[in-house]
C-alpha positions as CSV (number, residue, x, y, z in Angstrom):
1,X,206.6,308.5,-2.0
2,X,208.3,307.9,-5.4
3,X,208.1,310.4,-7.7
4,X,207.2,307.5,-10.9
5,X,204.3,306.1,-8.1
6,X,203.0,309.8,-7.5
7,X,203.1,310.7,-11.0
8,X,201.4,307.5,-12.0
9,X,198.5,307.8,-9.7
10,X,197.9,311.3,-10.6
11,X,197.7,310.5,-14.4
12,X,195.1,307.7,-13.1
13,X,192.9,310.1,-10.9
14,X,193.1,312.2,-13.8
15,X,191.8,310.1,-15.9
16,X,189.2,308.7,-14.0
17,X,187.8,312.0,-13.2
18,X,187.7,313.1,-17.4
19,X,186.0,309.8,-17.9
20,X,183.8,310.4,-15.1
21,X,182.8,313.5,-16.3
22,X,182.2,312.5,-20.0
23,X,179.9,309.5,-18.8
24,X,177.8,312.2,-17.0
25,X,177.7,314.6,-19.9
26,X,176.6,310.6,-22.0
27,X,172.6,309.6,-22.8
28,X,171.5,306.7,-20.8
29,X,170.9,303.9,-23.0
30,X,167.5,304.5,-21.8
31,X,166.9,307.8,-23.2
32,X,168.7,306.6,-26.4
33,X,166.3,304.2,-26.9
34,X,163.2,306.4,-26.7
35,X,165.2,308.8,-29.1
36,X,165.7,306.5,-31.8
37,X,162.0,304.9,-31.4
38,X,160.5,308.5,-31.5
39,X,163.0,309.3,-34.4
40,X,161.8,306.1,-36.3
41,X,158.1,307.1,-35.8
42,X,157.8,310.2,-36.8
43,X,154.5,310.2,-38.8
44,X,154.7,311.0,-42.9
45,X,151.5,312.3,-44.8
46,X,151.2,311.9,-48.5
47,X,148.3,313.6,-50.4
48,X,145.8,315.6,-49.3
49,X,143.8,313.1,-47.6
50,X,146.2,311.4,-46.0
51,X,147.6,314.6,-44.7
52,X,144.4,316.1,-43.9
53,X,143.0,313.5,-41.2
54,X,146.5,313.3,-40.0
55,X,146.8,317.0,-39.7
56,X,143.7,317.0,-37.5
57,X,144.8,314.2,-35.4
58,X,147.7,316.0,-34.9
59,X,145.7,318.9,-33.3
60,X,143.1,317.0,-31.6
61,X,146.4,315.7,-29.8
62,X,147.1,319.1,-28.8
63,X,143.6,319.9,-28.2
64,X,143.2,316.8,-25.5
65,X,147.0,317.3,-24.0
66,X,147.4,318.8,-20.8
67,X,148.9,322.1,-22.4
68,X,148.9,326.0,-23.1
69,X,145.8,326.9,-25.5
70,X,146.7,326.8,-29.1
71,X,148.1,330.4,-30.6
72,X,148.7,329.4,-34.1
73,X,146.8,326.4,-36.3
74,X,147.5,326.7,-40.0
75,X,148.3,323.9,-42.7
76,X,151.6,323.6,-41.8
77,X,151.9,324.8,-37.9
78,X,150.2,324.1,-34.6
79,X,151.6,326.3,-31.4
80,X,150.6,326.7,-28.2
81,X,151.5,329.6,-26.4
82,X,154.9,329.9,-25.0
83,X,155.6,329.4,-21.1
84,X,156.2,332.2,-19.5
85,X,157.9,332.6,-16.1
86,X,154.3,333.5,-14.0
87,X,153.2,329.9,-15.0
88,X,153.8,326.5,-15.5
89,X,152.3,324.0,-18.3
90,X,153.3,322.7,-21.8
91,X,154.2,324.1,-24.5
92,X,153.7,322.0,-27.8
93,X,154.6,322.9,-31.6
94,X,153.9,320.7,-34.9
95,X,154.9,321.3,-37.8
96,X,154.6,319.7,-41.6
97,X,158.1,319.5,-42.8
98,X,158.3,319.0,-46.8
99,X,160.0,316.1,-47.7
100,X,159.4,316.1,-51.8
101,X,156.0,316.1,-54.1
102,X,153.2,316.3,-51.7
103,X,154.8,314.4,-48.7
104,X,155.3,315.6,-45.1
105,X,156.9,314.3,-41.8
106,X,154.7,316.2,-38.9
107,X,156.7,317.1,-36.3
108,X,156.2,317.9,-32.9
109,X,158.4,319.8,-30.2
110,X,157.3,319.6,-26.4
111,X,158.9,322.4,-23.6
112,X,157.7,321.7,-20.2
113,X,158.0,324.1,-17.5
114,X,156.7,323.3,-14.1
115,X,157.8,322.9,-10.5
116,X,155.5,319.9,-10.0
117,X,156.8,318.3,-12.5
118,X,156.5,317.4,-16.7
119,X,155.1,314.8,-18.3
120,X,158.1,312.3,-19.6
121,X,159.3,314.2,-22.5
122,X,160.3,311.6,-25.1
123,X,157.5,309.3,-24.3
124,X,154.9,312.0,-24.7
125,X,156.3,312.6,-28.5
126,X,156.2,309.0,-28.7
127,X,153.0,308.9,-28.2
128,X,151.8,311.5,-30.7
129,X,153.8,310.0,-32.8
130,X,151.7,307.0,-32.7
131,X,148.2,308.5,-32.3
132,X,149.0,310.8,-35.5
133,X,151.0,308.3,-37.3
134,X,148.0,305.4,-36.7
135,X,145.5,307.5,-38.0
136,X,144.0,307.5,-42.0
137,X,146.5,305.3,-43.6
């Protein structure tokens, strides 16, 4: 074989193996999607009424998700309790992040650890993002 042909086709398998790797290491365009629709609807509060009901639909979200019993519910967090390694579930924090004056963006994080499976990830903050951000405006 030719040394220029070897050397070629080694470059080429080498690059097709990096780019391989990279794609697989990528964000389906999928799971892009549901980022930047969760990412656009994250609910905002401003005032204390509007932040009130939408503080309590955020934990009556909690409440009537399939998760861990709450730990913590103040003003400005909701937390389950944390999985643990003896059992599976959810595991759901919110929090009101200050944005200026008396407006919030209410934030949730979901962890999901179970063998049966979790429920879709970014679709389940999607949807609270919706139930919280549709209520009291």
């Amino acid at each position: 074989m030719n040394s220029k042909y070897h050397n070629s086709l080694v470059r080429g398998i080498g690059m097709a193996t990096v780019m391989l790797l990279l794609s697989a290491c990528g964000i389906s365009a999928e799971t892009q999607a549901l980022i930047n629709e969760y990412n656009r609807t994250v609910p905002v509060c401003e005032g204390d009424a509007d932040c009130t009901v939408k503080w309590e639909a955020a934990r009556n979200w909690v409440v009537n998700t399939p998760s861990y019993p709450i730990r913590v519910s103040n003003q400005n967090r909701i937390e389950t309790y944390d999985a643990d390694s003896t059992r599976a579930g959810t595991e759901i924090k919110v929090t009101r992040e200050p944005q200026g004056g008396d407006r919030y963006r209410i934030v949730v994080d979901i962890n999901c650890f179970a063998i049966d499976g979790c429920p879709p990830h970014w679709e389940t903050k999607i949807d609270f993002n919706r139930v919280v951000g549709n209520t009291g405006q």
